[in-house]
C-alpha positions as CSV (number, residue, x, y, z in Angstrom):
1,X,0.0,0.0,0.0
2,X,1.4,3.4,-1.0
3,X,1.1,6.0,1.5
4,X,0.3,9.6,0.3
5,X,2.6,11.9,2.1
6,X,1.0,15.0,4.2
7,X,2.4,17.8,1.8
8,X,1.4,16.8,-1.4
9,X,-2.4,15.7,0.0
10,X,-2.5,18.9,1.2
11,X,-1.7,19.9,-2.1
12,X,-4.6,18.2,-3.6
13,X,-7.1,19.9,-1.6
14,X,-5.8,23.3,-1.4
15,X,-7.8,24.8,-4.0
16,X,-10.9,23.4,-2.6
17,X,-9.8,24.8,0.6
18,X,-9.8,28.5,-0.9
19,X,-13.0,27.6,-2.9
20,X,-14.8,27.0,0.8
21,X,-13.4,29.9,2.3
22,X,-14.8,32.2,0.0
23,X,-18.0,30.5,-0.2
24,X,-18.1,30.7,3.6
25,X,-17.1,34.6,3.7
26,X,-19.6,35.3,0.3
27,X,-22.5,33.9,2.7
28,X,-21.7,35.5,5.6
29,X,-21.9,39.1,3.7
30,X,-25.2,38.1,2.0
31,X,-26.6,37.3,5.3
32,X,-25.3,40.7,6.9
33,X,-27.1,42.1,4.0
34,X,-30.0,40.4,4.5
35,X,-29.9,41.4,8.6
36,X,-29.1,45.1,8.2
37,X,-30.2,46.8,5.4
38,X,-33.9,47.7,5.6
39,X,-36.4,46.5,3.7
40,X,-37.8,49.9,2.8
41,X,-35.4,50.5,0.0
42,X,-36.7,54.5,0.4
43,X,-34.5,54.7,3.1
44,X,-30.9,55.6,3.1
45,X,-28.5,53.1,4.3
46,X,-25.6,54.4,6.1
47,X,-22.5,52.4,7.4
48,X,-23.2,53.5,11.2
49,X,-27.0,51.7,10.8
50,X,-24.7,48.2,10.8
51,X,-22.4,50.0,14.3
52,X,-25.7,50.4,15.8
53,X,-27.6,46.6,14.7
54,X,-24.4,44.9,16.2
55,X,-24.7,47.2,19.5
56,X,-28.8,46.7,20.1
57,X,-27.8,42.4,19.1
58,X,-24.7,41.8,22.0
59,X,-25.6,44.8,24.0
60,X,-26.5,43.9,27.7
61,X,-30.6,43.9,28.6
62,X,-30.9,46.5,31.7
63,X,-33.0,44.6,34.1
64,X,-36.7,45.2,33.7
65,X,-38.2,47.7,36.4
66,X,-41.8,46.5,37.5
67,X,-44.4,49.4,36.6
68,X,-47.6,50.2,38.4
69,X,-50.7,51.2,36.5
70,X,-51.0,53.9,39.0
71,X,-48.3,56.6,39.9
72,X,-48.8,58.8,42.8
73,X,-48.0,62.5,41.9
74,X,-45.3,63.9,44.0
75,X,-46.9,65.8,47.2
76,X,-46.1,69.1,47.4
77,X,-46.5,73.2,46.5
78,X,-46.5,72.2,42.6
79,X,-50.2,70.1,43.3
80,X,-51.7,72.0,46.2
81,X,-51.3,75.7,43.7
82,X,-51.5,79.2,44.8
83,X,-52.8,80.0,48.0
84,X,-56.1,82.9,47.2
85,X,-57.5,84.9,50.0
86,X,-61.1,85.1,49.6
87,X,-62.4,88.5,51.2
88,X,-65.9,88.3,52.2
89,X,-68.4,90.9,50.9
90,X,-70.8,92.6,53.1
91,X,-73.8,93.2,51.0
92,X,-76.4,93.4,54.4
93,X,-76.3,97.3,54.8
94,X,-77.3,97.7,51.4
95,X,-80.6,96.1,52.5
96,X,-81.4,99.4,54.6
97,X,-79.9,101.9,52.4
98,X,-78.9,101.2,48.4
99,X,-77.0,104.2,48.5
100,X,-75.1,103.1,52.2
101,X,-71.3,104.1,52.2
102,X,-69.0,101.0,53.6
103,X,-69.4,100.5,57.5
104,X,-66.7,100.2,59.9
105,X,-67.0,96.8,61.9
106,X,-67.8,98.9,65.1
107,X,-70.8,100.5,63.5
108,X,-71.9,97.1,62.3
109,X,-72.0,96.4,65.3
110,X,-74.0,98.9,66.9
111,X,-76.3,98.4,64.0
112,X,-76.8,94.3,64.5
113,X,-77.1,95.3,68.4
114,X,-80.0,98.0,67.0
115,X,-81.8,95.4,65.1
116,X,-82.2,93.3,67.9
117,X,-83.9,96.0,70.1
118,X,-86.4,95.9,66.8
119,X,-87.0,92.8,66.8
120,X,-89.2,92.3,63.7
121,X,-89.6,89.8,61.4
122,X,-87.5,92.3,59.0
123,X,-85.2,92.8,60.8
124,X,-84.7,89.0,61.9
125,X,-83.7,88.9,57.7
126,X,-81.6,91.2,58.2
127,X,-79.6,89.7,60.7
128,X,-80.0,86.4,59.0
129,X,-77.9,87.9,55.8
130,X,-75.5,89.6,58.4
131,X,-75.0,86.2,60.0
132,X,-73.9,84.4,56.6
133,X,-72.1,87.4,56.0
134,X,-70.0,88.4,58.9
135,X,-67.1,86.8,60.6
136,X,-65.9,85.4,63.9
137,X,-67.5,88.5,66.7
138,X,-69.8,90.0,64.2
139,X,-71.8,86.7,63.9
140,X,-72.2,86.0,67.5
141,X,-73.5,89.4,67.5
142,X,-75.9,89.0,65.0
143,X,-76.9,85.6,66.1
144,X,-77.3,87.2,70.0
145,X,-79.8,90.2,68.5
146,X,-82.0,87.0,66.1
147,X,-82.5,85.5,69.4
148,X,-84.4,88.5,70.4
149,X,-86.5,88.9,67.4
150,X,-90.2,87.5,66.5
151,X,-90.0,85.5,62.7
152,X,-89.8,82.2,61.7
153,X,-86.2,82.2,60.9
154,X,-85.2,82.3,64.1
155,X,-85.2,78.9,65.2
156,X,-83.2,78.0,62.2
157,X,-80.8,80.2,62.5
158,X,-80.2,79.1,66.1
159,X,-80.2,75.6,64.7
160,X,-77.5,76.8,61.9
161,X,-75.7,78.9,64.7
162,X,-75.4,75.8,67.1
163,X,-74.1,73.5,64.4
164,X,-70.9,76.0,64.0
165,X,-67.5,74.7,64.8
166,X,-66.7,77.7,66.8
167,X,-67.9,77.7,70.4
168,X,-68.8,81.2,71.0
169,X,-71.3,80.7,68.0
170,X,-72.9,77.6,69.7
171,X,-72.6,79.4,73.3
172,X,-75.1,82.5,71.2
173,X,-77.2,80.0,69.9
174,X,-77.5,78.2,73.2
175,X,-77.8,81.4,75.1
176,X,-80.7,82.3,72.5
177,X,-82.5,79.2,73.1
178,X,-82.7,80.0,76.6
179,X,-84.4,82.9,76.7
180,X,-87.1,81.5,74.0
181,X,-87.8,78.4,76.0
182,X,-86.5,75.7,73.2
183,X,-86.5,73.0,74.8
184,X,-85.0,70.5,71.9
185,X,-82.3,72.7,70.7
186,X,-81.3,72.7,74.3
187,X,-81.4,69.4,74.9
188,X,-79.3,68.5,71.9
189,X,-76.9,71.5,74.0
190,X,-76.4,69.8,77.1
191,X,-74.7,66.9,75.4
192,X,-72.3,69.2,74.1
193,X,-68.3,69.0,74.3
194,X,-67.4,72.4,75.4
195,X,-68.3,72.7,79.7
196,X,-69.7,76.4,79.1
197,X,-72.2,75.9,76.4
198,X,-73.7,72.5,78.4
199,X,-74.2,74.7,81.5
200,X,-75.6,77.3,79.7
201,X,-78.1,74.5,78.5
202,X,-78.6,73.3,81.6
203,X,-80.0,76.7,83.2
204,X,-82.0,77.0,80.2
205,X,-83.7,74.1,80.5
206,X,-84.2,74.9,84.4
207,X,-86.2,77.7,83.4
208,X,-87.9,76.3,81.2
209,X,-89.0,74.2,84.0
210,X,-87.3,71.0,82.7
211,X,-85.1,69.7,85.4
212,X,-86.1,66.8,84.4
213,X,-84.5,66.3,81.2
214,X,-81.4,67.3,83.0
215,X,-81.6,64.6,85.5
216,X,-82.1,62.1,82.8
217,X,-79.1,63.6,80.8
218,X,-76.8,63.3,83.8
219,X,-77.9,59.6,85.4
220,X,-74.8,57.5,85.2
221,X,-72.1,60.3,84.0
222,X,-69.2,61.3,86.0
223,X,-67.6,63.3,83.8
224,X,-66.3,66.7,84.6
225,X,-69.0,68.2,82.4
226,X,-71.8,66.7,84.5
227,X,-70.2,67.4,87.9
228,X,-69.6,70.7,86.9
229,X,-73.4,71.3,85.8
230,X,-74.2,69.4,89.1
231,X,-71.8,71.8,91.0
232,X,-72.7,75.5,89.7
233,X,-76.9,74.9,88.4
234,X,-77.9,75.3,92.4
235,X,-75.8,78.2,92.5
236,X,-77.5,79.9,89.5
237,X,-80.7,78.8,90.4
């Protein structure tokens, strides 16, 4: 058997050896065409298009963040806006004279207190508006002068008057119901939080000859509210 030596079998093949290589590197460039240029031929090809392909193919994936269908806006002066100062307009004087220059708070007063020595039913709507109107002193004095007029707003007003936030407002109202003799609004009064305003009630509702709904308010409370009530009604009565 004659053996072939290395050189001259690698001889033989060499040309086929070329012939593959460029085969191999002739389908490797017709497959980068294939991969890079686009298929919209209306499009310009530029060399850095093939730079950026082989960047997005062997360029690292950034972890994914998890999203929420619902993001919270950021808290602060950007979402509350602006502040605006609202000034309140005082329209009641007009209601006695059109042509009325603007009133001092102090001769508001004295006319609110003047209403109240009236004590019609026109005047009650008077002081109603005023009420609405007005601000923290002013209203308790227009609420204090309602309580002395004859009209059906009254009660309301009271009513409205006692379901303020402000205690000198539900102290008026209170106060008011007194001296009328309303024996519900004063009821609902006596349960109240602030220790002035539930003794007022509770001497109101003495004279309005009620002592009884006073005892049945206070059965089984020990508060300081009710011993206070307890302490000071004998005195005032």
């Amino acid at each position: 058997m004659q053996l072939v030596p290395p050189l001259l079998a690698f001889d033989a093949f060499g040309e086929f050896w070329v012939i593959g290589v460029l085969v191999l590197v002739i389908g490797l460039g017709l497959i980068a065409v294939a991969l890079f240029i686009p298929s919209d031929y209306s499009v310009p090809f530029y060399p850095q298009r093939l730079a950026q392909r082989f960047a997005q193919l062997f360029a690292r994936r950034a972890p994914a963040t998890p999203t929420s269908p619902f993001t919270p806006a950021p808290i602060g002066d950007e979402t509350t806006g602006p502040v605006v100062a609202v000034a309140r307009r005082i329209t009641w004087p007009a209601l006695i004279d059109a042509n009325i220059d603007a009133l001092a708070p102090a001769e508001r007063r004295r006319v609110l207190e003047g209403f109240g020595i009236v004590g019609d039913a026109w005047s009650a709507s008077v002081l109603a508006k005023a009420f609405d109107e007005e601000d923290d002193e002013l209203r308790v004095t227009a609420i204090e002068s309602l309580a002395q007029c004859e009209s059906p707003l009254v009660l309301p007003m009271l009513e409205r008057a006692y379901a303020s936030f402000a205690v000198p407002e539900r102290y008026a109202a209170t106060d008011g119901a007194s001296r009328r003799g309303e024996v519900a609004l004063l009821e609902r009064a006596l349960r109240d939080t602030d220790g002035t305003v539930a003794l007022a009630a509770a001497y109101g509702l003495h004279r309005a000859h009620r002592d009884d709904l006073i005892d049945r308010a206070l059965t089984d409370r020990q508060d300081a509210r009710a011993n206070e009530i307890r302490r000071v009604l004998p005195m005032l009565a």
